[in-house]
C-alpha positions in Angstrom: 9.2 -8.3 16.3 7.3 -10.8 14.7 3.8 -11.3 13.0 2.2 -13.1 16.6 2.7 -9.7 18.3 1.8 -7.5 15.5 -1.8 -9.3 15.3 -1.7 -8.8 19.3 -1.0 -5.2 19.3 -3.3 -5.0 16.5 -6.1 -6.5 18.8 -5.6 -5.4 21.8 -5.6 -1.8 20.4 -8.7 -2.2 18.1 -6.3 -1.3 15.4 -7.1 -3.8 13.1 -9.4 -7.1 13.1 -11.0 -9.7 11.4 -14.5 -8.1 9.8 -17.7 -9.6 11.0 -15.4 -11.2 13.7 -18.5 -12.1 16.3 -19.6 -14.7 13.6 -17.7 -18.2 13.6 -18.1 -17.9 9.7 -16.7 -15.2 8.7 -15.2 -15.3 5.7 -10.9 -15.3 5.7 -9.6 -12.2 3.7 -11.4 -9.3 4.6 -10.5 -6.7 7.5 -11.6 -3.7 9.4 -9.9 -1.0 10.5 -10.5 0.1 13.6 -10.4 4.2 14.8 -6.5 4.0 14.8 -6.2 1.9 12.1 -8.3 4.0 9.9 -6.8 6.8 11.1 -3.1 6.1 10.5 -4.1 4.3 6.6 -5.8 8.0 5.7 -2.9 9.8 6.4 -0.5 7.2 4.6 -3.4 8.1 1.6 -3.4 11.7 2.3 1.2 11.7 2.4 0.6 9.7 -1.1 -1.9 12.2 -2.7 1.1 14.8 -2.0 4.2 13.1 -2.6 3.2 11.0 -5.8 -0.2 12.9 -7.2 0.4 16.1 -6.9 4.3 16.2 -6.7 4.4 15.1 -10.0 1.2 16.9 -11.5 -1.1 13.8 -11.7 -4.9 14.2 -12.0 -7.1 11.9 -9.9 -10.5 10.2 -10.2 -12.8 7.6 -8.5 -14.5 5.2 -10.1 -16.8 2.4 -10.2 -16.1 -0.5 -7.8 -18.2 -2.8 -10.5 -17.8 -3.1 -14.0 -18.8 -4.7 -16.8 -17.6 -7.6 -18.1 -16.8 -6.5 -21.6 -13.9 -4.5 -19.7 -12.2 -7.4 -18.7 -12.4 -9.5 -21.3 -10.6 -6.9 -23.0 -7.7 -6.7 -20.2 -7.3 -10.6 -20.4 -8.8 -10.4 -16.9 -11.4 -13.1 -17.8 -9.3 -15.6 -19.4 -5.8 -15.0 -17.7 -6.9 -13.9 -14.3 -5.8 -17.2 -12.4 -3.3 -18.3 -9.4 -2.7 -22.1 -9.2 -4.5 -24.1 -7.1 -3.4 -27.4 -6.3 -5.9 -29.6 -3.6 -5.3 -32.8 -1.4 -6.5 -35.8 -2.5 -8.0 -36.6 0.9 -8.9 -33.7 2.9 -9.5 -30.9 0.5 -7.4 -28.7 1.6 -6.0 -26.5 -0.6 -3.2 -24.5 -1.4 -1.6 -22.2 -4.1 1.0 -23.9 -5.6 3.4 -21.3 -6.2 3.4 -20.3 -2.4 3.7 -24.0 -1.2 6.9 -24.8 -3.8 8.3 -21.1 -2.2 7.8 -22.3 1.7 8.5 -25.8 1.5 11.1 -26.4 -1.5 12.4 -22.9 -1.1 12.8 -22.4 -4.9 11.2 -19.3 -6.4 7.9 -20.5 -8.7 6.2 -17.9 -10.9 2.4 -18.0 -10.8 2.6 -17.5 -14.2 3.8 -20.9 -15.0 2.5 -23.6 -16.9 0.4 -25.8 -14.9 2.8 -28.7 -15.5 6.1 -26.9 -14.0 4.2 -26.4 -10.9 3.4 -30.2 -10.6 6.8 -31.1 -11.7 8.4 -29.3 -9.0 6.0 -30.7 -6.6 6.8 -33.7 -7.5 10.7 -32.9 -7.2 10.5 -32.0 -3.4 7.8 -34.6 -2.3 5.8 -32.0 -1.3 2.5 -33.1 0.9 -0.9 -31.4 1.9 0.5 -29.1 4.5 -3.0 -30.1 6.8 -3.0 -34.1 6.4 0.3 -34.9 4.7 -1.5 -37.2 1.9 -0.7 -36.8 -1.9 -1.6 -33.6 -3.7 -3.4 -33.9 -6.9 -2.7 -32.3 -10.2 -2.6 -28.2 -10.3 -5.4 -25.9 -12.4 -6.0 -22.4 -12.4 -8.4 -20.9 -10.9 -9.9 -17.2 -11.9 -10.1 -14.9 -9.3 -12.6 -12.4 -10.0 -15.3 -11.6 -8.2 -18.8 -11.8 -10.2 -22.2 -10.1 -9.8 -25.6 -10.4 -11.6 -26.7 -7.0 -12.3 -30.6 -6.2 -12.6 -33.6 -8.6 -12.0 -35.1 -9.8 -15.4 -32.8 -9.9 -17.9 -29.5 -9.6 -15.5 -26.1 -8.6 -16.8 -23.1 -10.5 -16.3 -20.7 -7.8 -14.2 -17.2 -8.2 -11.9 -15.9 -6.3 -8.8 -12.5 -4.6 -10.2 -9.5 -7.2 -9.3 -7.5 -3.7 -9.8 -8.5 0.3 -10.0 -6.4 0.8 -13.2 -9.0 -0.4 -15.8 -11.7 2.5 -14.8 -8.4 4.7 -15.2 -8.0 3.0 -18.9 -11.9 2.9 -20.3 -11.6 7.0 -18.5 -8.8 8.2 -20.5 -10.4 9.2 -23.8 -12.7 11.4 -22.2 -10.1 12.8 -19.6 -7.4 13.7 -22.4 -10.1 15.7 -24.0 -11.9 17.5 -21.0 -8.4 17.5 -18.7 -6.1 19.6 -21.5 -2.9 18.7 -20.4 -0.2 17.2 -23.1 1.1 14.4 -22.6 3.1 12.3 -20.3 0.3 12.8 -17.9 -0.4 10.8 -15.3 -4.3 10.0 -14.0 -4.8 8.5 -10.2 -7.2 7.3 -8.5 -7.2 5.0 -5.2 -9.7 2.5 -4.1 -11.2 -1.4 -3.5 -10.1 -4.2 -5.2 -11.6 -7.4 -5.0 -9.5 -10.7 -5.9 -10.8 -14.2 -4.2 -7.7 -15.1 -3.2 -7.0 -18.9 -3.0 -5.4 -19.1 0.6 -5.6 -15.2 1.9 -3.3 -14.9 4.8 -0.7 -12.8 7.2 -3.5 -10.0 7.6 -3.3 -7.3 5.1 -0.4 -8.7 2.7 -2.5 -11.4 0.9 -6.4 -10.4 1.4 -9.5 -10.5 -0.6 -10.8 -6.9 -0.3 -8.0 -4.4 -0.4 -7.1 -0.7 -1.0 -5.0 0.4 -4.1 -3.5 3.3 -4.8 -2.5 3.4 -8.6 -1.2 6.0 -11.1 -1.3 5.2 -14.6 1.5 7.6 -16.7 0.4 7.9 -20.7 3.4 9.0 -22.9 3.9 9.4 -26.4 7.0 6.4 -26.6 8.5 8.5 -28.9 8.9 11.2 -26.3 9.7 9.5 -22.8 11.1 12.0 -20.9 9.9 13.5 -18.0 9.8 16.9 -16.5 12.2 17.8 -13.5 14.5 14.7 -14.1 17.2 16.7 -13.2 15.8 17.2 -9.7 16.6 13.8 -9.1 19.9 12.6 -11.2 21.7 11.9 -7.8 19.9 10.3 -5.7 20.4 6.9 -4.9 18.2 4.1 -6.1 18.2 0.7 -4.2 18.8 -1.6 -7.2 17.9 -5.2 -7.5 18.6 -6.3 -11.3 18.4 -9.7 -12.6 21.8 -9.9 -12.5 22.5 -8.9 -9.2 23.3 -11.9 -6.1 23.1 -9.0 -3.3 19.9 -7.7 -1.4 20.2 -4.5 -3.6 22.9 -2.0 -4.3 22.5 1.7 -3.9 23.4 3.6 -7.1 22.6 7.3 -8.5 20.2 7.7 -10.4 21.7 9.3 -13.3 24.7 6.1 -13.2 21.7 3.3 -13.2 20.4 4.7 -16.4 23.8 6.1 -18.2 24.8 2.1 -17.5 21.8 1.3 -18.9 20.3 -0.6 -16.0 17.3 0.7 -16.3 15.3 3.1 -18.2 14.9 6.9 -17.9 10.9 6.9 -17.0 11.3 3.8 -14.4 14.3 5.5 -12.6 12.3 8.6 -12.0 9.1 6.8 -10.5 10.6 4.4 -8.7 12.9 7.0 -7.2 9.4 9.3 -6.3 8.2 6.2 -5.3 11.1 5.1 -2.7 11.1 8.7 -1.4 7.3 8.2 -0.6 8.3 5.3 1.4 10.7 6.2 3.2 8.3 9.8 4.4 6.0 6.7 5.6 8.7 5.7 8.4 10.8 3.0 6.3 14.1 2.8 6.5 15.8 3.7 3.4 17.8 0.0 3.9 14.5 -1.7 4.3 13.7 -0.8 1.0 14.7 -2.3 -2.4 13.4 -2.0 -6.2 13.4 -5.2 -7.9 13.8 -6.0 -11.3 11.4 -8.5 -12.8 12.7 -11.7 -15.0 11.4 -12.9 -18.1 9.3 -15.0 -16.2 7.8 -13.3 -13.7 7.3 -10.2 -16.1 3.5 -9.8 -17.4 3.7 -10.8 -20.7 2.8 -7.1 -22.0 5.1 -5.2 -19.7 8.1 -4.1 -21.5 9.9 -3.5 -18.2 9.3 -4.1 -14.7 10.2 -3.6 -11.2 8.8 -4.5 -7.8 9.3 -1.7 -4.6 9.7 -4.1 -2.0 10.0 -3.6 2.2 12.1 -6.1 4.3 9.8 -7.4 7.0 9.4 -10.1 9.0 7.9 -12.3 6.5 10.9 -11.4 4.3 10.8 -9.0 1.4 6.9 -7.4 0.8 6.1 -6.3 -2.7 4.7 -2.7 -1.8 4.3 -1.4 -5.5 4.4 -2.6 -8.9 5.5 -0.8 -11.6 5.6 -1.8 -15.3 5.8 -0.5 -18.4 2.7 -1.9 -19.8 3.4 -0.6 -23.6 0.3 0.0 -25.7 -1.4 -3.3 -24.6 -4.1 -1.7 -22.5 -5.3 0.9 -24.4 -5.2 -1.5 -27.8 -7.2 -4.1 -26.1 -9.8 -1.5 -24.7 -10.1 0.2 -28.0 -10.4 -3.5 -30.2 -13.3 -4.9 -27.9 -15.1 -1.4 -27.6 -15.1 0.1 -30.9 -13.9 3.0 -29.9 -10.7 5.0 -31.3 -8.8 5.6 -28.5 -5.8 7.4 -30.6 -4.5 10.7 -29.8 -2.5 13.1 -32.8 1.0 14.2 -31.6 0.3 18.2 -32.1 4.3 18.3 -33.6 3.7 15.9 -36.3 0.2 15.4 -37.0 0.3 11.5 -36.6 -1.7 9.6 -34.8 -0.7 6.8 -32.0 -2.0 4.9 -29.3 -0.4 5.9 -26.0 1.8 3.2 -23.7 1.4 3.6 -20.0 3.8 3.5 -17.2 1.9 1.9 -14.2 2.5 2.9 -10.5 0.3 0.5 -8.3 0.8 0.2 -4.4 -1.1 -2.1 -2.3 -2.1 0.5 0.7 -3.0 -2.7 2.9 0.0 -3.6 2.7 2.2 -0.4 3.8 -0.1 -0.5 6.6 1.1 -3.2 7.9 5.0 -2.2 6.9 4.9 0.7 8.4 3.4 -0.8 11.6 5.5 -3.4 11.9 8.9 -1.6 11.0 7.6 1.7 13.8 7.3 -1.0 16.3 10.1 -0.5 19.5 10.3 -2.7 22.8 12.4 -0.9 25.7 12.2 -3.3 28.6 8.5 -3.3 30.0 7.6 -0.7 27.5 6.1 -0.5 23.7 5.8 2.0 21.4 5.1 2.5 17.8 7.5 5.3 16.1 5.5 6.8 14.0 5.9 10.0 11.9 4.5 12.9 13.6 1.9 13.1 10.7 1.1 9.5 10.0 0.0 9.1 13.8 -3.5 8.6 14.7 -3.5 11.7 16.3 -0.7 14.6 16.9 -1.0 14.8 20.5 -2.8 13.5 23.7 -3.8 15.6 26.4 -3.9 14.0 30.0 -5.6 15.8 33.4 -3.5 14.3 36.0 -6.6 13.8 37.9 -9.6 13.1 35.9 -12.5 15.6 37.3 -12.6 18.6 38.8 -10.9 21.9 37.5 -7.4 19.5 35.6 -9.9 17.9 33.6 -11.7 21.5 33.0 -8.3 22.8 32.2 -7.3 19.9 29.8 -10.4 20.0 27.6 -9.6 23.9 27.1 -6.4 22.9 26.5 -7.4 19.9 23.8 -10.2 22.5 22.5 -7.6 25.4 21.8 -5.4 22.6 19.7 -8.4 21.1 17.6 -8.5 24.9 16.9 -5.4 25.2 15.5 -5.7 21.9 13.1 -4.2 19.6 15.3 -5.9 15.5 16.0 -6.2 16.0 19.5 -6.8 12.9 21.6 -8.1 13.4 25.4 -7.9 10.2 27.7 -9.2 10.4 31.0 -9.8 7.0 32.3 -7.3 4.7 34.0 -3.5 6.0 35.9 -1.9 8.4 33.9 0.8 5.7 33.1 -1.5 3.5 31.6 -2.5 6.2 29.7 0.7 7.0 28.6 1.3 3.3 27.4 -1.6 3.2 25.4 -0.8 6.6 23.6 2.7 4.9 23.3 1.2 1.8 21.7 -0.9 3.4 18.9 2.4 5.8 18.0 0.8 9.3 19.6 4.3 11.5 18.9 4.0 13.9 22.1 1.5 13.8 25.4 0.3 17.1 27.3 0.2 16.6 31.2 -2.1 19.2 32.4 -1.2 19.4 36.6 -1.7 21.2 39.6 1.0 23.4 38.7 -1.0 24.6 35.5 -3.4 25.9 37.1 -1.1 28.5 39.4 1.3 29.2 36.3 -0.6 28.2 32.9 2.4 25.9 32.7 2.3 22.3 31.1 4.7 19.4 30.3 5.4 17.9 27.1 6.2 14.4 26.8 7.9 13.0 24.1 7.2 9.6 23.0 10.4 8.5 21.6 12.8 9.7 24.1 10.5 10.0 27.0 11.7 13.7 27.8 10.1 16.4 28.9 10.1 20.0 28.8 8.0 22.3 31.0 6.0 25.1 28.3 3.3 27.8 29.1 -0.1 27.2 27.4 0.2 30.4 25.4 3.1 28.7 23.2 1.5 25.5 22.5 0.9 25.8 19.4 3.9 27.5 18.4 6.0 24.5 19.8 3.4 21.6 18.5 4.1 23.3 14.8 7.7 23.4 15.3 7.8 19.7 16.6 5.4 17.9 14.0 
């Protein structure tokens, strides 16, 4: 497997595609999802709402894509927001410099770095423009936000979110009075970001428009535990620290923090986190939690860690979680005017609350999950999908396409719909290229309605992994189907 054929399955199965793609100018960066696609992403959005939001008693909102720019001036946004961009002196080409040092010197470079290191290591591998092979010239940031003029005669300076959290943020003195819950309590919400990425590239991992999914955790820091930690003292982490030269090391949870590896609130996220994943279809193995250095850190996060997926294109960074301290809600209450303090009912005192951030790039678990499900058995593909993250839970094939099969088969497909399960019908082409194309887009089991159904009320179930099948009568379909998915 490599990205070439994931972008070819993706094609040639609609699945997922450059937007506006008829046009020769389309902008890079921004993708549709095709029936499939969008199919399969809702249900990895649907698995999170149950395994993170409502596992761990999270509220959710949704709010505005756009807002204004007082907002992120107060997140730093504004005057931190910035990747470096480093441009040929010839061409014009350009290039972030972080990625280019990381591809062609092969040494890991921050983005957060001074503009300076990124020219002095430049300079230390003779790196070239990558399009015409002439000198580069000196690196500058460049903000990323995405602005807007709102109104028509006195317009108001305004920016498409770079990140769903700060809605969450500006929200939360009104949700901790209307919402009365104590804290920690954790407020949701998933949705479009916008960042104008300087080079966006490989599909969905580095794009301009993308989905997040975020969960922002207030506590009290004088109180940081968390409910139910018990639930989940041994099981076993996937541990990258700073210290460590391996991949990871799996470790109970209860060891990582008795040893002081890591704190008692980021063990018990990251470990609902990696549980998440791996109900996506990820191999446990694939999946590692990284600890972030000094200098890749945010500069307000007290602690951080990155949930990554082994791919391909190396280790992905699915989710980012920090502790962000009191930074956010400081900031936000300093440029607003607004007290933003709670009172700790127990001793009367008033604080501002720190935030544990959850923040998974949905985008790019798409393309994990894809690319990880994807099988080659000689002539055949198939995507290896869970049961429930497939674009639908069955396909139902009349061997012949007319007559009383294909009567037989939509009563059949009608009866399923019925009971709550995505039904897909196919009708066109042989019935094996209709099994390769359920195959392809990861449908878990195929109903072949026959000649015998029609004498017996028999049909056959295929099953896409193994390729078996078993011979059931109609009237315990559904029985089975539940059983199965």
């Amino acid at each position: 497997m490599n990205f070439e054929t994931m972008m070819n399955l993706f094609s040639r199965r609609g699945i997922l595609f450059p937007s506006s793609e008829i046009y020769d100018n389309h902008p890079s960066g921004f993708w549709d999802y095709g029936p499939y696609g969008a199919s399969i992403k809702r249900k990895l959005i649907d698995l999170w709402r149950s395994e993170v939001v409502k596992k761990t008693g999270m509220v959710e909102i949704d709010g505005s894509i756009c807002m204004a720019a007082d907002v992120f001036r107060a997140s730093g946004h504004l005057e931190s927001f910035a990747d470096p961009l480093v441009e040929c002196v010839k061409c014009g080409s350009i290039f972030r410099a972080d990625k280019l040092i990381e591809e062609v010197g092969k040494e890991k470079a921050p983005e957060g770095m001074a503009a300076e290191k990124f020219d002095s290591l430049i300079s230390k591998y003779s790196i070239k423009c990558q399009s015409c092979k002439s000198p580069l010239g000196k690196t500058r940031k460049f903000n990323m936000m995405f602005k807007v003029s709102l109104g028509a005669t006195k317009p108001q300076d305004a920016y498409l979110r770079p990140e769903t959290c700060q809605s969450i943020f500006a929200d939360f003195p009104r949700l901790i009075k209307v919402m009365k819950k104590p804290l920690p309590l954790g407020i949701a919400q998933i949705g479009k970001s916008f960042r104008n990425e300087i080079s966006p590239r490989n599909a969905t991992i580095r794009a301009r428009e993308f989905t997040q999914a975020e969960a922002e955790i207030f506590f009290d820091p004088k109180k940081q535990d968390v409910q139910n930690f018990e639930d989940l003292e041994n099981y076993e982490l996937n541990l990258k620290s700073v210290k460590d030269s391996k991949d990871y090391s799996p470790i109970k949870v209860k060891e990582a923090v008795g040893k002081k590896m890591i704190s008692k609130f980021a063990a018990y996220y990251l470990s609902i986190m990696q549980q998440f994943v791996v109900k996506c279809g990820i191999p446990q193995e694939k999946i590692r939690n990284r600890q972030l250095g000094d200098e890749e850190r945010a500069f307000y996060a007290k602690e951080s860690w990155d949930t990554e997926i082994k791919t391909s294109l190396g280790w992905i960074e699915i989710v980012a979680n920090n502790n962000r301290s009191d930074y956010d809600m400081t900031a936000h209450g300093k440029i607003s005017g607004k007290d933003v303090t709670i009172i700790n009912q127990e001793t009367n005192e008033k604080f501002i609350p720190h935030i544990w951030e959850i923040s998974m790039g949905v985008d790019r678990l798409f393309y994990c999950v894809i690319e990880l499900s994807y099988r080659r058995e000689g002539e055949r593909t198939y995507l290896s999908l869970p049961s429930y993250a497939a674009p639908f839970h069955v396909s139902v094939f009349p061997l012949i396409s007319k007559g009383s099969l294909q009567e037989k088969a939509a009563e059949i497909a009608q009866k399923l719909e019925i009971a709550g399960f995505d039904v897909d019908m196919e009708t066109k082409d042989s019935i094996g290229k209709r099994y390769a194309r359920a195959d392809e887009i990861g449908v878990p089991f195929c109903i072949t309605v026959d000649n015998e159904t029609l004498s017996d009320n028999s049909v056959t179930i295929r099953h896409r992994d193994t390729k078996k099948q078993d011979r059931i009568k109609i009237s315990e379909l559904v029985g089975k189907l539940e059983e199965l998915i």
